[in-house]
N, C-alpha and C positions, 0 to 999 in steps of 0.2 A: 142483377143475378149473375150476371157474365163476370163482372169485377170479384163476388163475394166468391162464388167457383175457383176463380182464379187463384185466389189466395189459400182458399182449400187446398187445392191441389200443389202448391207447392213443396209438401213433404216428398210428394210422390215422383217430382221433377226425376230423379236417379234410378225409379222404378220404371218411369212409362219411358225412359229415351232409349234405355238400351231392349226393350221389350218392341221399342217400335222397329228399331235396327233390325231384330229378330225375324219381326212378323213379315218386313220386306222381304226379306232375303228367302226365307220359306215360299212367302208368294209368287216371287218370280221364277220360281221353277215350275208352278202346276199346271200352267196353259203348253210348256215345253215336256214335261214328264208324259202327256199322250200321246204327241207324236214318236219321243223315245222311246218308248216302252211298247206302242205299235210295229216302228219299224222293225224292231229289235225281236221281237216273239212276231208278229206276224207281216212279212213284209211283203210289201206291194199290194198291201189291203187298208181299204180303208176301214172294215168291222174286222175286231181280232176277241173274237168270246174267249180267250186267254188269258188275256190282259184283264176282263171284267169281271173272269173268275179269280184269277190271282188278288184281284186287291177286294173283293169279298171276301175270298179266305185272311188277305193280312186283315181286315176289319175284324171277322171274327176272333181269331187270334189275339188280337191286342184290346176287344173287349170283354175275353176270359180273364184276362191277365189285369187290365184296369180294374176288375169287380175288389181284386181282394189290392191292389197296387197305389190306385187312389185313396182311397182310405186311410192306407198306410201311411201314404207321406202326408197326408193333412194332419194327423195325429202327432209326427214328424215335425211338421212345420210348427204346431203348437208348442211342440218342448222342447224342440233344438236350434230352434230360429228359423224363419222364411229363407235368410241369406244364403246359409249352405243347400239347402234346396230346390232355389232357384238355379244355382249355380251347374248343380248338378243335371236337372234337368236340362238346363239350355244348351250346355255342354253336348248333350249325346246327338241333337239334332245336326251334329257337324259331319260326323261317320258319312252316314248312308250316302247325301251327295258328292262325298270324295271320290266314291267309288265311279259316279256315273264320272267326274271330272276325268278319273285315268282312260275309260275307255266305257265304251257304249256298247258293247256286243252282247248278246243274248246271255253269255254266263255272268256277266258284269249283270245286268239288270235282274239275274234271279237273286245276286248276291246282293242288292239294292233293295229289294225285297225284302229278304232276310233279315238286316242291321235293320230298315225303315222298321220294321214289324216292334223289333224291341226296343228302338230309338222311340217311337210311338207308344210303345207300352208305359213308359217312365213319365214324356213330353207333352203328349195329349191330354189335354185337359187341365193336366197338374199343375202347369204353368199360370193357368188363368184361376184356377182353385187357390192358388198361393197368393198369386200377386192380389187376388180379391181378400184375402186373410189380412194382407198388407195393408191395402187399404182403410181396413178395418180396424188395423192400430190406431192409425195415426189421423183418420178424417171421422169427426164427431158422426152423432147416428143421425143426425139430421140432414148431413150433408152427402150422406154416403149414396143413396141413388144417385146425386149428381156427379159425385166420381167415379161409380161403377160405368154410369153413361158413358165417361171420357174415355173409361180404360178400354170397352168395345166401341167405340168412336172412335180413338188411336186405333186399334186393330183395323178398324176399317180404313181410316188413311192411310195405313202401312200397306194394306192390298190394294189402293189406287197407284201410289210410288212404286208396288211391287210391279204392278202389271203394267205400268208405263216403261220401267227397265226391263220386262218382259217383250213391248211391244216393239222398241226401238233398238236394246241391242241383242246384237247379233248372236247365234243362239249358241255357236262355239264356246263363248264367255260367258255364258249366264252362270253354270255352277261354276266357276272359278270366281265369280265375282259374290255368287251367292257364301258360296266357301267363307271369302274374306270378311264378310260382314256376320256371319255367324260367330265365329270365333273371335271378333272385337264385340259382341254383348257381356259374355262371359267374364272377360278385362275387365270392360267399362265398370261392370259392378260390384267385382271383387275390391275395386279400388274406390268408391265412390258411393257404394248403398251402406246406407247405415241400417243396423238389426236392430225389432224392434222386440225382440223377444229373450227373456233372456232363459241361456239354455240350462236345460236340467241338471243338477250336479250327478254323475257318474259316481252309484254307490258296486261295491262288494270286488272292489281290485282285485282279491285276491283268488275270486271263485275260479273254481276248474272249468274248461271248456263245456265241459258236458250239463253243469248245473247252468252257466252263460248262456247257452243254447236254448235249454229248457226254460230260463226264464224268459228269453227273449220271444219264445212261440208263445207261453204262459201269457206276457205283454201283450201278445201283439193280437190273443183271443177277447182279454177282455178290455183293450182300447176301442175293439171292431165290436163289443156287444156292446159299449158306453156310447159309442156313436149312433148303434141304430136303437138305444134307447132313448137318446134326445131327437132324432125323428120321429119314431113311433110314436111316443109321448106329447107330440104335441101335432095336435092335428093340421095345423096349417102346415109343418114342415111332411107333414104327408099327405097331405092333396097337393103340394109343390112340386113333391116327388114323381106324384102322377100325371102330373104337366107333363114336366119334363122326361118322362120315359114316353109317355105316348111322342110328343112332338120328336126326340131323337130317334127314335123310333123310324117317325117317316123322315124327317129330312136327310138323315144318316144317311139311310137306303137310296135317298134320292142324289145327294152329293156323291155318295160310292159309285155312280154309273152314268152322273148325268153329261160328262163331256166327251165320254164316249157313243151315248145317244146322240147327242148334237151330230159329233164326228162322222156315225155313220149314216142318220136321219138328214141333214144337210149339210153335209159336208165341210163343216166349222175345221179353220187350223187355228194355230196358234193367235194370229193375230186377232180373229173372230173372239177365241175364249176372252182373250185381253180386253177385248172394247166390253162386251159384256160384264168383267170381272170389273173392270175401272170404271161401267157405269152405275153398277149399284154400290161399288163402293165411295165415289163421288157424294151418293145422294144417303149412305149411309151419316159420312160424315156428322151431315148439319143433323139428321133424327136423333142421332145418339149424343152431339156434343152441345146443340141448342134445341132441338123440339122435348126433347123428353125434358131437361132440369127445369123446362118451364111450364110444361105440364104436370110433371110429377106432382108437384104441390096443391095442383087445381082438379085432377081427378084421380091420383093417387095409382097404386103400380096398377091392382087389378084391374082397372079400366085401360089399361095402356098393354097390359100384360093380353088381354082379352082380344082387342085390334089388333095386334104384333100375328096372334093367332089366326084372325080373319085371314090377313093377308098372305100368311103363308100358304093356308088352303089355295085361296087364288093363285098362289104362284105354282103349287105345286101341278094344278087343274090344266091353268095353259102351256105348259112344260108340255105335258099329257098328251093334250089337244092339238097343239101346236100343228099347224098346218100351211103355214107360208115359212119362211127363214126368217121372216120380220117379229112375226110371235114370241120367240123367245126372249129377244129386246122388252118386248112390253112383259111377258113374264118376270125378266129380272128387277124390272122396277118396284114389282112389288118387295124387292128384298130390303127396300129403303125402308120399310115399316116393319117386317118381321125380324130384322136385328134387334128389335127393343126388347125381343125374349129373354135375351140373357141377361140385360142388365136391373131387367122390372123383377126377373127370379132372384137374381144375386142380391136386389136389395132386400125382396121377402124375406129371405132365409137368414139373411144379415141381422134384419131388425127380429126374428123371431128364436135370435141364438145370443146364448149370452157370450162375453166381450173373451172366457177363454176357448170358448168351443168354436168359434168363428171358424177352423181350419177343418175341425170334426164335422162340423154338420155340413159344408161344402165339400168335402172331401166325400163324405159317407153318398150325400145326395148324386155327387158327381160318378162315384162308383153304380151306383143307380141307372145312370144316364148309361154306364157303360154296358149293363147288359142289355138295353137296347141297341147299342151299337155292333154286340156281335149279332143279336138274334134278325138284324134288319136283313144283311147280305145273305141269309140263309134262301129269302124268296126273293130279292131281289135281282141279286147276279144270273140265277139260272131264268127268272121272269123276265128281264130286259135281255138276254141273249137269245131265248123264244122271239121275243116279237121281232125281235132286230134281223133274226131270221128269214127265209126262204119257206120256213115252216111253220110261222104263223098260225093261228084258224082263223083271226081274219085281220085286216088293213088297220091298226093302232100300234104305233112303234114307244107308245107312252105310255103304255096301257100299265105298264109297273108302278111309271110315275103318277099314274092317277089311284091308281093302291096304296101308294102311298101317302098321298090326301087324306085318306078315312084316320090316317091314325093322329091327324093334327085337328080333326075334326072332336074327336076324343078327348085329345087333351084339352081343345076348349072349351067341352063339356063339364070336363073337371076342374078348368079355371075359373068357371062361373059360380064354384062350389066353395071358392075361397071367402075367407072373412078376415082379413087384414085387422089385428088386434095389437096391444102392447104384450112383448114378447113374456111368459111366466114360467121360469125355472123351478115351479115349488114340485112337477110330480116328478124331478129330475133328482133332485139336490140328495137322494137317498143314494142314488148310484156315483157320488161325487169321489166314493174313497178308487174308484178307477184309474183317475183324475191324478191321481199321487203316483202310480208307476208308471215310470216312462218305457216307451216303447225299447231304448235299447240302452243296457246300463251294464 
């Protein structure tokens, strides 16, 4: 299995190496971004309800902005190639950290905000909606959960690297280093990935701006109603969609606050985030790069999709609960099992979408995921800043993160609703004249 992987994956070599680049260089900033973003808004505290409202509003924000943005570039990616859009996105995650690199003072980090918010709106998500399209070029459909595994398996080893170069060097140099590695993915691939898409020819040269304009909104109405026709229409790709918004749903909400619960619940620094972050990503490793390709075949996604589900309840529960500093150690472990989410969804939706809409129905699905992701900070930011509180009603500083449990509860309700079938494009194929205009021409 491991050799026949291997050889799969080899299209992908120039995909996942500067993608890994990437993932580091992002992750060794987020165990250091709460103590900076602390000191800086609230200093000589260790709880700053500022800081936990600020990145609930940038959540909301970039998941207004993801609903109609995602979409777009997967439709994008379909007609104009992966490559330029890869390109673009990984590009903009270079901004926002320059800025903390010049200086670290309280208008630097609102202005960190700011660029991350729309650096975020482009990068989130799209990256891994794309490079999953990619995949889907060039790795047959039989093989394809075993490289979706790899490519969030690589993401997980890229946040063990990351948080090892988080834990050891010194914090002066983390975005100078993060910086440099950012801006060598972008190279790396411009020179090195090959497109597997070829791009749409660019009709009516001659039209006025105004009729350009018009058709480009024109486009970009009925690419977003072709998209959520091949959801809609087929019902596994919409009980998929219901996974996936209940479960973003809570984890969103839970990831939005959970380092600053630690921070001010037991007093976690950087180095604490670090060991935690490199120990589930340690153990994500092997679930995503050898547990799942060798289960997949023997109980297939849903069943694997369903436990990935178990476990995040559990994780989300002793988060919650958590009542020694030791607790959250054993809560991260369960994250070794709940990463299988994305790669058991990406390959549903993969085998349940035909070989040109692969960008659309991940893209569309992903845009899904995002209005979960504004709607979660809406109760979460102002519910973890209550309990975190003095004003409490009573003694659970988790009490958000256990609200946010119900909603992965949910999604595994509607994961058990799945029926995993050979994918059928026939109530589609009437909406296919969509399909002929590109999004920008």
């Amino acid at each position: 299995m491991g050799w026949e992987s291997g050889r799969e994956l080899r299209p992908l070599i120039h995909l996942m190496l500067p993608l890994c680049v990437h993932w580091i260089a992002e992750e060794m900033t987020v165990s250091v971004l709460v103590d900076v973003t602390t000191r800086a808004l609230c200093p000589g505290e260790s709880t700053c309800s500022e800081a936990i409202y600020i990145n609930g509003l940038q959540q909301t924000i970039v998941g207004i902005f993801k609903m109609v943005v995602l979409p777009v570039l997967g439709q994008l990616a379909d007609e104009y190639g992966r490559k330029p859009l890869l390109l673009l996105t990984l590009s903009t995650t270079i901004f926002p950290f320059t800025l903390l690199a010049i200086n670290e003072s309280k208008e630097f980090v609102y202005a960190y905000y700011v660029v991350r918010t729309i650096s975020n709106i482009l990068s989130q998500g799209s990256i891994f909606c794309i490079s999953v399209a990619y995949a889907a070029d060039v790795v047959v459909e039989s093989k394809r959960a075993a490289a979706f595994s790899w490519i969030t398996g690589l993401f997980s080893a890229s946040h063990v690297l990351g948080n090892v170069l988080a834990r050891f060097l010194p914090e002066k140099y983390i975005f100078e280093v993060s910086i440099a590695l950012l801006i060598l993915c972008p190279v790396y691939m411009k020179l090195f990935l090959t497109e597997t898409v070829k791009p749409t020819p660019k009709q009516d040269h001659h039209s006025s701006c105004i009729n350009k304009t018009f058709k480009v909104v024109h486009n970009r109405y009925n690419s977003l109603r072709y998209a959520a026709t091949i959801v809609i229409n087929s019902s596994m790709l919409k009980n998929v969609s219901l996974v996936l918004f209940f479960y973003e749903l809570g984890m969103s909400g839970i990831n939005s606050v959970l380092l600053y619960y630690l921070k001010s619940a037991f007093g976690f620094n950087k180095n604490q985030f670090s060991e935690i972050l490199m120990m589930v990503g340690i153990g994500s490793i092997v679930s995503q790069m050898v547990v799942l390709p060798l289960l997949n075949p023997l109980v297939g996604e849903k069943v694997i999709l369903s436990t990935a589900l178990l476990a995040s309840i559990a994780y989300a529960l002793l988060y919650g609960l958590a009542w020694a500093s030791w607790v959250p150690y054993l809560s991260a472990s369960f994250g070794v099992i709940y990463v299988l989410v994305k790669p058991s969804t990406y390959a549903i939706i993969s085998k349940a979408s035909s070989s040109t809409d692969q960008g659309k129905a991940q893209g569309f699905i992903a845009g899904v995921q995002s209005i979960a992701s504004l709607l979660s900070p809406l109760a979460m930011s102002p519910l973890t800043s209550w309990f975190l509180s003095s004003n409490a009603p009573f003694n659970c500083k988790g009490f958000s993160i256990i609200c946010a449990s119900l909603c992965m509860v949910v999604a595994l309700c509607c994961a058990w609703m799945l029926k995993p079938k050979t994918p059928s494009n026939s109530d589609i194929e009437e909406n296919a004249e969509n399909i002929e205009a590109p999004l920008l021409s």
